[in-house]
C-alpha positions as CSV (number, residue, x, y, z in Angstrom):
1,X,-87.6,-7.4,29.1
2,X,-85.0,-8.5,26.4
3,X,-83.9,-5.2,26.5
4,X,-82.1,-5.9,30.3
5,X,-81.0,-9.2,29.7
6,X,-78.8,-7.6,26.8
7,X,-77.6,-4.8,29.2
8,X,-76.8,-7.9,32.0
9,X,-75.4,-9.9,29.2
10,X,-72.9,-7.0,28.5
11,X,-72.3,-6.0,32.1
12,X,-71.7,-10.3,32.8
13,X,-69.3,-10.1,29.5
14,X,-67.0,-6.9,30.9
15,X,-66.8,-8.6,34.3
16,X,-65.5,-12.0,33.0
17,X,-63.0,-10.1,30.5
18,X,-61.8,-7.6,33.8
19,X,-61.6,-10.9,35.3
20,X,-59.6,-12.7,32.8
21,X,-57.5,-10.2,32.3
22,X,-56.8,-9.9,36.2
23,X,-55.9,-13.5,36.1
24,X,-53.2,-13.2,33.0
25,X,-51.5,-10.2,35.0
26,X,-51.2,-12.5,38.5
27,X,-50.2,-15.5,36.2
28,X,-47.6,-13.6,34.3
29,X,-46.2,-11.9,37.2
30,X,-46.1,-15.4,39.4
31,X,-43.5,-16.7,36.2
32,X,-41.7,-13.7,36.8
33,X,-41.4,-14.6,40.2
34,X,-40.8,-17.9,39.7
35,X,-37.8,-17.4,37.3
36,X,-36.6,-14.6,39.4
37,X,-36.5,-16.8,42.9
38,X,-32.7,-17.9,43.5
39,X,-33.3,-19.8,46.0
40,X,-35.9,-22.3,43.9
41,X,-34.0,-25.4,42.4
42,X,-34.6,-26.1,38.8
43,X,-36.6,-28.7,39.6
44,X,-39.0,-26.7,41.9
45,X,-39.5,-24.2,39.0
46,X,-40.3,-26.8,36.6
47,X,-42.8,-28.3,38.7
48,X,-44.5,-24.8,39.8
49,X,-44.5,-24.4,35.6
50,X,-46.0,-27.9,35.2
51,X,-48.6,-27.4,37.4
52,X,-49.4,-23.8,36.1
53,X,-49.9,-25.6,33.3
54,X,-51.9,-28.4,33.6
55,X,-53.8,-27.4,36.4
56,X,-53.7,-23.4,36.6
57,X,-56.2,-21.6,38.8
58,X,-55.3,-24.4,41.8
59,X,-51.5,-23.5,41.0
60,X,-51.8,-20.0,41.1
61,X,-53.8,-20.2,44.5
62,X,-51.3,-22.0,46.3
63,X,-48.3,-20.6,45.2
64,X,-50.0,-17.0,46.1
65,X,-50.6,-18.2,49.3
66,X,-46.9,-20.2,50.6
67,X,-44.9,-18.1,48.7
68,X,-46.5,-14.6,48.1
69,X,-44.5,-12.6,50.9
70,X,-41.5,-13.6,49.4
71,X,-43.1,-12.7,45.7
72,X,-43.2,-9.2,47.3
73,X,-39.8,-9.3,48.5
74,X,-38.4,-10.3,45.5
75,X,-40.1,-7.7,43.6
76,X,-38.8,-5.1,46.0
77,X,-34.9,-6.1,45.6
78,X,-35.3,-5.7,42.0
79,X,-36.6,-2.6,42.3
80,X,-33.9,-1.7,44.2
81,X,-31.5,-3.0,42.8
82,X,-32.9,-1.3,39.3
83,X,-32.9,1.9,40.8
84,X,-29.6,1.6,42.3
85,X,-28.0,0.9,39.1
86,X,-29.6,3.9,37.4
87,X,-28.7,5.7,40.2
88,X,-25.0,4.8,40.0
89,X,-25.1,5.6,36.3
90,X,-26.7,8.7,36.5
91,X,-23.5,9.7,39.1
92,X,-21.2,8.6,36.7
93,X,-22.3,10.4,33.7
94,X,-23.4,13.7,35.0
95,X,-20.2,13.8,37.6
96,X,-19.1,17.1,38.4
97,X,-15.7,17.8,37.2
98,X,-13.6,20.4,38.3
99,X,-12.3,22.9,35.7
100,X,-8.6,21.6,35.7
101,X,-10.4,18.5,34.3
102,X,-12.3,20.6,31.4
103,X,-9.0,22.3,30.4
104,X,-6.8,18.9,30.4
105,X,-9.6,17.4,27.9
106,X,-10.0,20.3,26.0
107,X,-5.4,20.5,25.7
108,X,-6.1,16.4,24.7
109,X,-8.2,17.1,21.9
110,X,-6.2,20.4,20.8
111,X,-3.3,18.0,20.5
112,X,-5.5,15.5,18.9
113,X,-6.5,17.7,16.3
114,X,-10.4,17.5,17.0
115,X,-10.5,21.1,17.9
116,X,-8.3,24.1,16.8
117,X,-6.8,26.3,19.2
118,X,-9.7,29.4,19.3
119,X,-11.8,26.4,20.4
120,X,-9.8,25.4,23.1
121,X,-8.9,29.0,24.4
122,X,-13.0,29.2,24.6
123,X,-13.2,26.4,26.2
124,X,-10.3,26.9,28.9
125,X,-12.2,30.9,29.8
126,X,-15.3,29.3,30.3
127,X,-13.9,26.4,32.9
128,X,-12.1,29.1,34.4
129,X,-15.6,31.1,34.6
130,X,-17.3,28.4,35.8
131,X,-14.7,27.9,38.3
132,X,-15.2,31.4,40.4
């Protein structure tokens, strides 16, 4: 018999750390939230911390349940809005540029000195290659 009250002991012990763990990840992500929200005064977000605080699980609850549509919205703007701005920088690095382009930087840094002129006749044939 003491053999299965170890084995429930261990499966009790995993559920209440899956458990806690759960909790940290909703309470972390409702402070995201909460300091993400533009539309929360400063007041508001201090007293949604305060109560976090001092009386947690009740806290977590309610704010879950008035304000966890928005919590999703929020967290889909800033997606978008992150993947926008990779997106936008992503087009601006790897823009296309036509060959005139490649030849005009190439003549810059020929008169710059950076590269000597077999470099820059190599680089003008193959813009021009690329071009056709």
């Amino acid at each position: 018999m003491e053999f299965w009250e170890n084995i429930w002991n261990v499966i009790w012990a995993s559920f209440a750390i899956m458990v806690f763990f759960a909790y940290l990840i909703v309470l972390f992500q409702v402070i995201v939230d909460i300091f993400r929200d533009r539309e929360l005064s400063g007041w508001l977000k201090t007293l949604w911390i305060v109560g976090l605080i001092f009386i947690p699980f009740i806290t977590l609850v309610v704010y879950l349940l008035a304000r966890g549509r928005g919590m999703a919205d929020r967290e889909l703007a800033s997606r978008q809005a992150a993947q926008e701005s990779m997106d936008n920088y992503v087009r601006s690095v790897a823009a296309p540029t036509t060959s005139a382009e490649e030849i005009a930087k190439a003549k810059e840094l020929l008169e710059a000195g950076t590269i000597t002129e077999p470099e820059f006749v190599r680089i003008k044939e193959h813009a021009l290659a690329s071009a056709t």
